[in-house]
N, C-alpha and C positions, 0 to 999 in steps of 0.2 A: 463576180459581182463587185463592181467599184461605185465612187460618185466622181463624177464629174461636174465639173463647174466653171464659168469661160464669161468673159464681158467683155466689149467691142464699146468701146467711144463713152466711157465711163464719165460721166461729170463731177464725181467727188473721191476722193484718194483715194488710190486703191487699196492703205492699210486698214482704213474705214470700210470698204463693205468685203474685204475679202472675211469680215468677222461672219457674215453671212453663209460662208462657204463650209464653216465649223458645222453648219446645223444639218447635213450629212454626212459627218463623220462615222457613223454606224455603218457607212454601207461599206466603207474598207477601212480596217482595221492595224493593217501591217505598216501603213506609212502614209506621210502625206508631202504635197509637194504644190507650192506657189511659184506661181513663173512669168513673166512679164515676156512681153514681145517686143522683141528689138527690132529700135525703130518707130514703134508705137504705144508709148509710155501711157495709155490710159485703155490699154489692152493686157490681160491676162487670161492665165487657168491656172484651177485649182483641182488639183485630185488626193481622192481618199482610195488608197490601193488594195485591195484584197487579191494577195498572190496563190494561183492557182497556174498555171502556168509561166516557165521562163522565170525565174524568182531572182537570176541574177539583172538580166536587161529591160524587164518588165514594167519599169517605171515610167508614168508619163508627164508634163505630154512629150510622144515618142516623135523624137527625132533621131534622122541616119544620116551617115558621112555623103550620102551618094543623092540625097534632097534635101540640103540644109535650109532649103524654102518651105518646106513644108512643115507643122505643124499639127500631132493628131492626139484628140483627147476622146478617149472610146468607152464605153462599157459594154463588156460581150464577151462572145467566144464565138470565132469562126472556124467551124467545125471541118472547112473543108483547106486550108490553110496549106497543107502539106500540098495536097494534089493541085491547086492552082499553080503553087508555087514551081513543081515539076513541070506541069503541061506549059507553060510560058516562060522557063527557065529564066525565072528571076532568082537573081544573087541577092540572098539574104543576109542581112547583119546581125539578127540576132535571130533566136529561136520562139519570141513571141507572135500570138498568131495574128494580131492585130497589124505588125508589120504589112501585112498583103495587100493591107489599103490604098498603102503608098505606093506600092507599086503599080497595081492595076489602077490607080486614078493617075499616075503619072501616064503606065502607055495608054486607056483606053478613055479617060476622060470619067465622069463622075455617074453619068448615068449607069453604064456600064459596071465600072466598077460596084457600085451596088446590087446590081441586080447578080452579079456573080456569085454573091457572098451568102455560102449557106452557113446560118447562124441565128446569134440573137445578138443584136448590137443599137448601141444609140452614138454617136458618134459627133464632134465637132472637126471639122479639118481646116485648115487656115493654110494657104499658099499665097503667100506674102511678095512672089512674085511675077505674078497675075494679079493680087491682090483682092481676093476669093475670099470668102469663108461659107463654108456646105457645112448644113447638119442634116444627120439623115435617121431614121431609124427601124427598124427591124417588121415582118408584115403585119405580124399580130401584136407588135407593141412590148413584148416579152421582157425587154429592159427600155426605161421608162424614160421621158425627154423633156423638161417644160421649157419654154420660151416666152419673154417678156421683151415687148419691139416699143420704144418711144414712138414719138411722130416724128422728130428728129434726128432718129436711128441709131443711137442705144440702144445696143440687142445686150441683153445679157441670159443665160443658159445654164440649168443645170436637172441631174439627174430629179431633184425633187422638185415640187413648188417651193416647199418652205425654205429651201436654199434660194428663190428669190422675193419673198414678202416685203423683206427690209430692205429691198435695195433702191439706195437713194439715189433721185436724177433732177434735170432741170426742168422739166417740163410741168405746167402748172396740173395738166390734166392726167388725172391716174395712168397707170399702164397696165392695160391685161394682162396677165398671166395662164397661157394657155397648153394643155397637152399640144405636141407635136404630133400630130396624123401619123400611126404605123403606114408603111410600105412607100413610105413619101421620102424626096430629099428634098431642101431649099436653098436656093442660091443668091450668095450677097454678093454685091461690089463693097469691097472695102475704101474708104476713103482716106485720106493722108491722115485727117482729124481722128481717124478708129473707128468716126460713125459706122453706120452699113446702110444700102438700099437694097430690100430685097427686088430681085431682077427675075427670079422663076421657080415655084414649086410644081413639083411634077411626080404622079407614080410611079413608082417601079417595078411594082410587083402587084397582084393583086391574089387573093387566097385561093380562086377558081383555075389562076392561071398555073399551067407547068409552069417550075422556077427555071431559069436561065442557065440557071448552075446544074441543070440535071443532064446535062450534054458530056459535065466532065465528073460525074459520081460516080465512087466505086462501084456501085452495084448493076449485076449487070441488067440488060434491057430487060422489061416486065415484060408475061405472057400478054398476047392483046386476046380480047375477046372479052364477054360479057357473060360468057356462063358461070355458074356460081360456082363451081371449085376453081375455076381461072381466080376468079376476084379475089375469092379465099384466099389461096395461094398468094397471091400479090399482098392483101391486107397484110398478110403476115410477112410474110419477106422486107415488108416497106417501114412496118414498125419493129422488127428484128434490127433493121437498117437504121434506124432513127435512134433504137438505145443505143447501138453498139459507138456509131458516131459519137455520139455523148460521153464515151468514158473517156475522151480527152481529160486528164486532170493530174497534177502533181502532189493534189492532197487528197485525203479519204474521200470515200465517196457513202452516200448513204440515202438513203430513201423512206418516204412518208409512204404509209401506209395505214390507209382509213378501213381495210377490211372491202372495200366495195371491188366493183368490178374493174375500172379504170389504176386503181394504186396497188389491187393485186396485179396484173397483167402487167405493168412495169416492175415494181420488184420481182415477181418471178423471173422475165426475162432477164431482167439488170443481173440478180446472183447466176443463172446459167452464162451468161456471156461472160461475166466477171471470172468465171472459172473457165473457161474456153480461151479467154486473156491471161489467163493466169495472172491475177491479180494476190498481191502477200498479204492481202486481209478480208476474211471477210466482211461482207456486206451488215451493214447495219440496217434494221426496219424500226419503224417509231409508229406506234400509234399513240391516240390521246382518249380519255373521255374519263366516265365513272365507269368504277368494277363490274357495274353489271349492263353498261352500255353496248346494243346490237355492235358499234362497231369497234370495239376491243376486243370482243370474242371473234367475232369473224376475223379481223385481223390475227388473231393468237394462230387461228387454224392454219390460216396462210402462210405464216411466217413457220412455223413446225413443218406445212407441207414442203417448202421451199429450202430450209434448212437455212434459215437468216440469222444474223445477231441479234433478239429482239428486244425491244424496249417498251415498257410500257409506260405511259405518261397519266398518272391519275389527276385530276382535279375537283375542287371543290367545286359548288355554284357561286362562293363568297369570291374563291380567287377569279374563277372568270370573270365575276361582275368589279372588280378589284382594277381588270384590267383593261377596261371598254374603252376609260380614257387616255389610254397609253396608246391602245388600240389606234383608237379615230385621228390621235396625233401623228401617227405613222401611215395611215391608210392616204389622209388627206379627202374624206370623203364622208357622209352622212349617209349613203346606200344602208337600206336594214340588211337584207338577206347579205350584202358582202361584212358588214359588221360582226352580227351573227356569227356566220364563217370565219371569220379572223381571227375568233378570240382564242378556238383551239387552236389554230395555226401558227400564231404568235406564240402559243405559251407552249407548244412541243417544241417551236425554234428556239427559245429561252433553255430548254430542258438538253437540246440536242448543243447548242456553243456551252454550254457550265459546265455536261457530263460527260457528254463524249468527244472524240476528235476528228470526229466526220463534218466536214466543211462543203464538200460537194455534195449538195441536196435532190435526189429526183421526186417526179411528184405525176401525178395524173391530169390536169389541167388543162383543158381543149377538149376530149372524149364528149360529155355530152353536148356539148355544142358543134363539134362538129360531126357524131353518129345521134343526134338528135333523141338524146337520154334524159331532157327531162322527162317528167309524166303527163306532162301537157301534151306535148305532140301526139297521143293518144287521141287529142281531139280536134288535132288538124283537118280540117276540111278536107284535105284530098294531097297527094303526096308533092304534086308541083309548090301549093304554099307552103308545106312543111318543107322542101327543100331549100325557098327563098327565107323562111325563118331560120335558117340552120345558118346560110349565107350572113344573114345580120347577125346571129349572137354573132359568130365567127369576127366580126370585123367589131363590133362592139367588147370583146374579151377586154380591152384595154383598159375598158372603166369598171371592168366585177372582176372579174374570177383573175385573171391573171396579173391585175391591181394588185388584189389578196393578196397572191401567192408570192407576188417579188418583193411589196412592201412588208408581210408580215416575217421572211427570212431574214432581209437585208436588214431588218430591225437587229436581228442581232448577226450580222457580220456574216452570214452564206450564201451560197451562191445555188440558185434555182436551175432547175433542168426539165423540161418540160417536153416528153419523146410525141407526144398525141400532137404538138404542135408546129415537129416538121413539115415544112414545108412539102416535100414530095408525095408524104402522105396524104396530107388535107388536101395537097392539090388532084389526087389519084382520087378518092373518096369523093369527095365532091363532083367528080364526071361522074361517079357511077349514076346508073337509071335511078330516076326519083324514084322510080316502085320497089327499088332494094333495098333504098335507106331508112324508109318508115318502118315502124314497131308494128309486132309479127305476130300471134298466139300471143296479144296480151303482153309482150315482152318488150321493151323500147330495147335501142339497140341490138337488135336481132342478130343483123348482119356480124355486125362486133363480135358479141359470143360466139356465132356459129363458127366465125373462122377459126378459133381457139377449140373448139369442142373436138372431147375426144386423145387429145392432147398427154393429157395429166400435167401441164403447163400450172395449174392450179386445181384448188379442188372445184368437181364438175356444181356442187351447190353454192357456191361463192360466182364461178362461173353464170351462171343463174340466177343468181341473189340481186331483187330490184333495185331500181336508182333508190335512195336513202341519201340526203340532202346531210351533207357534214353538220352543217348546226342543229341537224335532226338527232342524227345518229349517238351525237355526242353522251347524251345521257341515255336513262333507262328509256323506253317504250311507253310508257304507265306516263312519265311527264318529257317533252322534250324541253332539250335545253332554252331554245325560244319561248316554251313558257314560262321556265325561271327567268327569264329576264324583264318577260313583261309584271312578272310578279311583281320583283322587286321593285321595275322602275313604274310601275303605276302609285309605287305610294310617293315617286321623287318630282312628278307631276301635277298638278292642281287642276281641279274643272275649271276653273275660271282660266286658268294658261289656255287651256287647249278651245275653252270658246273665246278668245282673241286670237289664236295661233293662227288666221289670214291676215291678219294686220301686220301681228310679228313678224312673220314670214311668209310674205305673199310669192315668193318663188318657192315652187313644189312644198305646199304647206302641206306639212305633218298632218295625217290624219289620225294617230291612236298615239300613247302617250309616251312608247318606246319610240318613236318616232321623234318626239320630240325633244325627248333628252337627248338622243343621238345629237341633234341639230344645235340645241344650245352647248353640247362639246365643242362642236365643229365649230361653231361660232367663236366661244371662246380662243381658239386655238387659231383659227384663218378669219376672222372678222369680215364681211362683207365679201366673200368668197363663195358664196353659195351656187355663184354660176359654173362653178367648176363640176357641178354634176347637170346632167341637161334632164335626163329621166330615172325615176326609181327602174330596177328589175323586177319586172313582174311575170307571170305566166301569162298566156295568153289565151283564145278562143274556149276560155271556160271563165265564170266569175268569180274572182278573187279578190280578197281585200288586204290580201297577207302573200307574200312569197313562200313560205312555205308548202312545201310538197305536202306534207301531212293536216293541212287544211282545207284542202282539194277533193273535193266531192269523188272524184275517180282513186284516191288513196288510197290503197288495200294493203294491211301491213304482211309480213311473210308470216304463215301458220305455227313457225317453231316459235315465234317472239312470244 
């Protein structure tokens, strides 16, 4: 996890807005580094380093003796680094994984190069002798990209928005500030002035597609066929294959664990491979909630079955509501249900950089989106829409759930791992027949657990144990934590706010009072920035007024609660 930060054809000093670059300094911690392009004095980057791998050569932006044209400022990990590096015997200069870019956009060009790259990356690259600059970044968005383009091509870039709010330019008319499209690259001419013209965005990848990179992946060819212990077999070999790829790392490694089906099935596998690798520490688990919250207890079972280092994160309902506005300042977003979720997510990452020394974070993120785990899909019409609804969260992850998950770690200096969102997996899952992917006996994610059953991988009733929404699970049964919130913030709202609240806010106007407080955070913090979310998260083909699971007519809580 690093920030990156990079401007092209700057119209006011660069000691003046590189102060803008400060404002993700959370997301690497170890060092910082401003650097000018030579040659084009109103061109820079800025990086915040978080060293996880290569710690001596690892700084950027990376340049090598054998392309001093080139220019690369990334955040990621490319998981597959070594093996590229063997099959097209490129001579490396250093040992970080990032290096690979340079090479394969040197011999294969830029399209290519990307679609080779299994990972999570956001990336600027600047080839100053072509006069080029590409940013590209990863399919499902996994590490985060914004871009701000004048009319007179002032592009300036970086990991966060808020690293470009304040950045000053000539132009009389504002400039968007827009997520970069996951699985996408875009191509500038650079001009002598530093301007740029964008000249082509194009995909690279898409979630349905096999990746490009799976021609040269360790693992060997999957069984083909469509009968259910085939698939089995394959489910599990591909997520086997997806953690094990992930212990790339030169600092601890350690893992969230919410007690449900998705964060137990990564940590159990994470500690079995970890001792298969022989790793010299064990494994850390972190859960969060109140003492008697469903998902601290199922987590305790998990973490005892698995033999974890465990942690428990207690909270009050004061602290979490303490934190909502630190919260929405780091998210960059007014979503309820991603809010909600964030606040334990943020405050176990607060508990896990103060107490322990685990810097490499895994986490569960992708699973119901893409094995179709909310409890809505219960009421999918028929399995070809629930497969095409699986498709869109899949490609919408970038503004909820894995938003969350990168902003609420990077908040405080780690670095996210997300195994449910390799690529080879999602792209294998997603061919399966729409009639294997729907929910089974009542059970969403059917297929999920059944491949794991039987196992002792984890315990068979955690295996079993229904979707339970993080911001549900968080406190007791009797109140969820979403109703302490609208508790409290119904008294920090007024009737009369909320029969103006179309006028106030006529884009996606707040309907209930938690709603609105969220908004007037956001507000305060990104001003006139509200187009940065297009639609709330909501379930679907049932009526809702609330994202929550547990206000859903179909909710049935489990008999031990």
């Amino acid at each position: 996890m690093c920030g990156i930060w990079a401007l092209f054809g700057s119209d006011e000093c660069l000691s003046v807005q590189c102060t803008s670059a400060m404002k993700i300094a959370h997301r690497g911690p170890d060092a910082f580094r401003f650097e000018n392009v030579n040659g084009f004095t109103n061109c820079c980057f800025g990086f915040h380093r978080l060293a996880i791998v290569d710690q001596l050569y690892g700084m950027q932006p990376l340049r090598i003796k054998k392309f001093p044209f080139l220019w690369l400022c990334y955040n990621g990990e490319i998981y597959n680094h070594r093996t590229l590096r063997k099959q097209f015997e490129f001579n490396h200069q250093t040992e970080v994984d990032g290096e690979i870019l340079l090479h394969l956009y040197d011999r294969f060009g830029i399209q290519k190069m990307a679609s080779l790259l299994d990972g999570v990356f956001a990336f600027v690259l600047l080839d100053t002798a072509n006069r080029k600059v590409f940013l590209g970044r990863d399919t499902y968005g996994v590490r985060p990209l914004f871009r701000l383009l004048t009319d007179d091509g002032f592009l300036a870039v970086c990991s966060e928005a808020k690293g470009l709010t304040n950045i000053t330019h000539a132009m009389a008319t504002p400039a968007n500030i827009v997520p970069f499209l996951p699985g996408h690259f875009e191509v500038f001419d650079l001009k002598q002035n530093g301007k740029v013209q964008s000249i082509e965005m194009e995909q690279f990848h898409c979630c349905t597609q096999e990746p490009a990179h799976a021609v040269c992946d360790t693992l060997e060819t999957l069984q083909t066929g469509f009968d259910e212990e085939t698939v089995k077999n394959n489910i599990r070999a591909l997520f086997e294959n997806a953690v094990r790829k992930r212990l790339m790392a030169q600092r601890r490694i350690g893992c969230l664990l919410s007690g449900g089906l998705d964060s137990s099935l990564v940590a159990a596998t994470l500690v079995k491979l970890a001792k298969e690798e022989k790793l010299k520490y064990p494994i850390q688990t972190f859960s969060i909630g109140s003492e008697d919250s469903p998902d601290v207890i199922a987590a305790r079972k998990v973490a005892a079955h698995i033999g974890s280092e465990h942690h428990e994160v207690n909270f009050t309902v004061e602290e979490g509501i303490q934190a909502v506005d630190d919260v929405i300042f780091h998210l960059e977003t007014y979503d309820i249900t991603t809010i909600r979720a964030s606040v334990g997510m943020y405050l176990v990452s607060k508990y896990i950089r103060e107490k322990s020394d685990s810097v490499v974070i895994f986490s569960g993120e992708g699973s119901d989106e893409l094995a179709q785990g909310y409890i809505y899909f219960h009421k999918a019409p028929n399995p070809k829409v629930a497969a095409e609804d699986s498709v869109r969260l899949m490609k919408e992850l970038y503004l909820f759930d894995v938003l969350r998950a990168d902003r609420t770690t990077s908040a405080h200096g780690l670095e996210l791992r997300v195994p449910f969102l390799d690529h080879r997996l999602t792209a294998y899952y997603l061919s399966l027949p729409e009639e294997m992917r729907i929910p089974k006996h009542g059970v969403e994610k059917y297929l999920l657990r059944d491949s794991f059953k039987g196992l002792n991988l984890i315990p068979e009733e955690i295996l079993w144990r229904r979707k339970e929404a993080f911001s549900d699970g968080l406190m007791s049964l009797k109140k969820s934590w979403y109703n302490c919130l609208q508790d409290h913030l119904d008294s920090m709202v007024n009737d009369d706010q909320m029969e103006k609240a179309q006028k106030t806010f006529p884009h996606l106007t707040p309907s209930s009072k938690e709603a609105y407080h969220y908004r007037q955070v956001f507000e305060k913090h990104f001003p006139g920035r509200a187009g940065w979310l297009s639609h709330y998260w909501m379930p679907r083909w049932i009526q809702a007024s609330d994202p929550s699971a547990r206000t859903l007519s179909i909710y049935e809580p489990e008999k031990d609660q």
